[in-house]
C-alpha positions as CSV (number, residue, x, y, z in Angstrom):
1,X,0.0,0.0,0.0
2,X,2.8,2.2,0.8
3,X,4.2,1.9,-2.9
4,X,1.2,2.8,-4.4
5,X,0.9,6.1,-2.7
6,X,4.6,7.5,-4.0
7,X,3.9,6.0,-7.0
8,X,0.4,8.5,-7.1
9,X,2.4,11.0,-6.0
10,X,4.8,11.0,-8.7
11,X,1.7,10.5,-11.3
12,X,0.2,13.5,-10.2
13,X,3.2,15.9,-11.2
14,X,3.5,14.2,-14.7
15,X,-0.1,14.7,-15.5
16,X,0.0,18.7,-14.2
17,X,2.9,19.0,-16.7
18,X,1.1,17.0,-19.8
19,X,-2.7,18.5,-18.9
20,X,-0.8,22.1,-19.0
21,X,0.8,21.6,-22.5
22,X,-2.8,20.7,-23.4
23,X,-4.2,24.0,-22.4
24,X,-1.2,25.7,-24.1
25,X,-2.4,24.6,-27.4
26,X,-6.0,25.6,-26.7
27,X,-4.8,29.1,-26.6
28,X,-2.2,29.2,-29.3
29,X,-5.8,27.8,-31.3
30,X,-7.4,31.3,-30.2
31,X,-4.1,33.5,-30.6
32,X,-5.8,33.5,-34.3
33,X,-7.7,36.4,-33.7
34,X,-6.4,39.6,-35.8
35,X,-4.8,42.3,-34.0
36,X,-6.9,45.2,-33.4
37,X,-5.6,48.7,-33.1
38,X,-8.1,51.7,-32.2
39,X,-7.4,55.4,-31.7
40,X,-6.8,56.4,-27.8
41,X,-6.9,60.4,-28.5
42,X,-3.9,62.7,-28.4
43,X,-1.5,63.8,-25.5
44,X,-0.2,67.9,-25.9
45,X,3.2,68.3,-25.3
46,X,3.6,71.7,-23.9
47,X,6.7,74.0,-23.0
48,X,9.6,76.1,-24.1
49,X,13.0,76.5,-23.8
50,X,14.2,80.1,-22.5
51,X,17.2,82.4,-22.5
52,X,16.0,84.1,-19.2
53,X,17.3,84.7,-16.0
54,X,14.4,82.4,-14.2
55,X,11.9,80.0,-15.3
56,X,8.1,80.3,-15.3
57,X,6.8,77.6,-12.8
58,X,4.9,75.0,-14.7
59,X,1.9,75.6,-11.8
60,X,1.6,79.0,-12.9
61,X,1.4,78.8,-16.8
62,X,-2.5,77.4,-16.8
63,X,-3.8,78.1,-13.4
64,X,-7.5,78.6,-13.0
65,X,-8.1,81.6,-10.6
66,X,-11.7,80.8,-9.0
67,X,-13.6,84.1,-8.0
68,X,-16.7,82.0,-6.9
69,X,-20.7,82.7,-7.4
70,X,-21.8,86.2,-6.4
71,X,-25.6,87.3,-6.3
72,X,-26.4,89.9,-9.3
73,X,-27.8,92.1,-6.3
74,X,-23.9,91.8,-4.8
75,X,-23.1,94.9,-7.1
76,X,-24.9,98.1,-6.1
77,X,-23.8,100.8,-8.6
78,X,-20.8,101.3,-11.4
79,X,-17.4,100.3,-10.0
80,X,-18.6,98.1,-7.0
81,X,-16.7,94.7,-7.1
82,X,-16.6,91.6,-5.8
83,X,-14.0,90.1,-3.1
84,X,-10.2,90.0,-4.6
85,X,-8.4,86.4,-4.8
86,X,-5.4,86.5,-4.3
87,X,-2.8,84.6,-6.9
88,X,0.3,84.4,-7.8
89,X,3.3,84.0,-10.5
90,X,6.0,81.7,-9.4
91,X,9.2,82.2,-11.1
92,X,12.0,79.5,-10.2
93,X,15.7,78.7,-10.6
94,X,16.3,82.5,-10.9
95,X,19.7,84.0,-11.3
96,X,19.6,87.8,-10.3
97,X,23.5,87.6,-11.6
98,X,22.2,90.0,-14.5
99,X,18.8,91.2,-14.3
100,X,17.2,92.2,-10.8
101,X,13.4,92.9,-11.5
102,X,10.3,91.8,-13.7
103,X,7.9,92.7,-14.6
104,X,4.1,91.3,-15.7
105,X,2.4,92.1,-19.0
106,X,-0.7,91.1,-19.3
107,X,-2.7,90.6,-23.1
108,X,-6.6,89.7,-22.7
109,X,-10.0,91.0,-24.2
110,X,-11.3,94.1,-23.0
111,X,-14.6,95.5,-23.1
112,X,-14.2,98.4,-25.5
113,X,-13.2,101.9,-24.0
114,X,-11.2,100.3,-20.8
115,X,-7.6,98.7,-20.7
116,X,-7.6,97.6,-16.9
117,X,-10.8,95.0,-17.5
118,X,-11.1,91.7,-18.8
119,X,-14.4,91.1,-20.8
120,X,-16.1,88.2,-20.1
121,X,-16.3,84.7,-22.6
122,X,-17.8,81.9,-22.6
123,X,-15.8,78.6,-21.8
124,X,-18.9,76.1,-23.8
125,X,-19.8,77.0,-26.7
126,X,-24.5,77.9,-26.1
127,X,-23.6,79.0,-22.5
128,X,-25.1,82.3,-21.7
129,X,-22.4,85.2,-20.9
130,X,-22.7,87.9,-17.8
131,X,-23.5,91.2,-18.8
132,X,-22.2,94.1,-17.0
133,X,-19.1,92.8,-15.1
134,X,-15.9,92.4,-15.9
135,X,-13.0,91.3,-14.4
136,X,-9.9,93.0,-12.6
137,X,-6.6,91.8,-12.1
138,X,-5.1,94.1,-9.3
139,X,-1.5,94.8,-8.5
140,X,-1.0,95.7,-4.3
141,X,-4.7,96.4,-5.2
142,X,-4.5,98.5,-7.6
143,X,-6.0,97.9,-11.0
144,X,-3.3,96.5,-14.0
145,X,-3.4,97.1,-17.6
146,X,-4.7,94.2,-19.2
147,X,-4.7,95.1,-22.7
148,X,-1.2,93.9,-23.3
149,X,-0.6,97.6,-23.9
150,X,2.0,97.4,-20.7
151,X,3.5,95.7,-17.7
152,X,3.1,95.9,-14.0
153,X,5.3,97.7,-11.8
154,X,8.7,95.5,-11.5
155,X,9.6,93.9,-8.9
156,X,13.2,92.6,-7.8
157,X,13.7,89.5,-7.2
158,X,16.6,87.0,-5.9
159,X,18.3,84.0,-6.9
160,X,16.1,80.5,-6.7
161,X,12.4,81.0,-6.0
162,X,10.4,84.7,-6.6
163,X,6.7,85.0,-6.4
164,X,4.7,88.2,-8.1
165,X,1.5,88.3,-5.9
166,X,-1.3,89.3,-8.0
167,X,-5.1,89.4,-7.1
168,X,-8.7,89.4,-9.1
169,X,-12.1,90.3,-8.7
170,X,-15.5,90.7,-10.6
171,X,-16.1,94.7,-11.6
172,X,-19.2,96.3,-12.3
173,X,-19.4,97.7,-15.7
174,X,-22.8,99.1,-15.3
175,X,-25.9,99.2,-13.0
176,X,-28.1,96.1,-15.2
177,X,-25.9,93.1,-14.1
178,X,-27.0,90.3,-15.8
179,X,-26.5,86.6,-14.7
180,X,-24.5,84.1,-16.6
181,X,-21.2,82.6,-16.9
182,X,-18.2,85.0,-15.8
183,X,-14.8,83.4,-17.4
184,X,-12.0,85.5,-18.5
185,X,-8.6,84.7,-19.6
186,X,-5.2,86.5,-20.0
187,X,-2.0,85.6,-21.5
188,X,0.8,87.2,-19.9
189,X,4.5,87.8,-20.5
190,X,7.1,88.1,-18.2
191,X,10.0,91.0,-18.7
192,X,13.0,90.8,-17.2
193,X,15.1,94.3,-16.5
């Protein structure tokens, strides 16, 4: 009896081994299926390479500054505004060894007859657009060009890591606000003196 169970024992290994090059040829039977290839989409490569004395921080190039919901009945008369929120510019691995200040430019839409207010646009295409608001972009709180027309005040900055606090908020543009979406954008420059 003792035989017999070594001998199963050793049976068992030898038929795992045979019963698995069986299964191996059921699948190489089904590898027979064509190759199929679809389209995935597309992945942006963004960036530049710049003779500057610092580099824009990649955090800063596409923020989204959120000014939040405000009540059409939140602006009074001409001029009132909403709460500024605060951001900022990073600029890293700076080297003050030649140049010790920048300064901002910023290059948006205005509405016509002002250079210090962004005019509002819609981010989806059908989505109704604000009327009478714009928005600010404010320097130690005081309103910056935003025309592209010219730069903030400059600031000096030091070697490795500089910041250029900036802040925003909604302006009324007349007395009849009207709700909707209230998305701006800017492009801005960076110049180096």
């Amino acid at each position: 009896m003792i035989k017999f169970k070594y001998t199963a024992v050793a049976l068992i290994p030898l038929s795992i081994l045979f019963s698995s090059g069986v299964f191996a040829a059921d699948e190489n039977e089904e590898s027979n299926i064509p190759v199929l290839t679809v389209d995935g989409g597309t992945v942006h490569f963004t960036g530049s390479i710049v003779n500057a004395p610092c580099v824009v921080d990649v955090n800063s190039e596409g923020q989204t500054v959120r000014l939040g919901q405000y009540r059409t009945d939140s602006f009074k008369d001409v001029g009132s505004n909403s709460a500024p929120v605060d951001f900022t510019i990073n600029l890293i691995n700076c080297s003050a060894e030649t140049y010790k200040s920048a300064s901002v430019k910023f290059t948006g839409s205005t509405p016509e007859g002002t250079n210090d207010v962004l005019a509002l646009a819609s981010i989806q295409a059908g989505n109704k657009i604000a009327e009478g608001v714009g928005i600010q972009i404010l320097q130690d709180n005081t309103p910056v060009t935003v025309d592209g027309s010219e730069g903030t005040a400059a600031r000096t900055f030091n070697d490795g890591t500089n910041r250029l606090p900036f802040q925003a908020r909604y302006l009324a543009l007349n007395e009849n606000i009207i709700p909707g979406e209230a998305n701006a954008s800017a492009d801005f420059s960076i110049t180096y003196q």
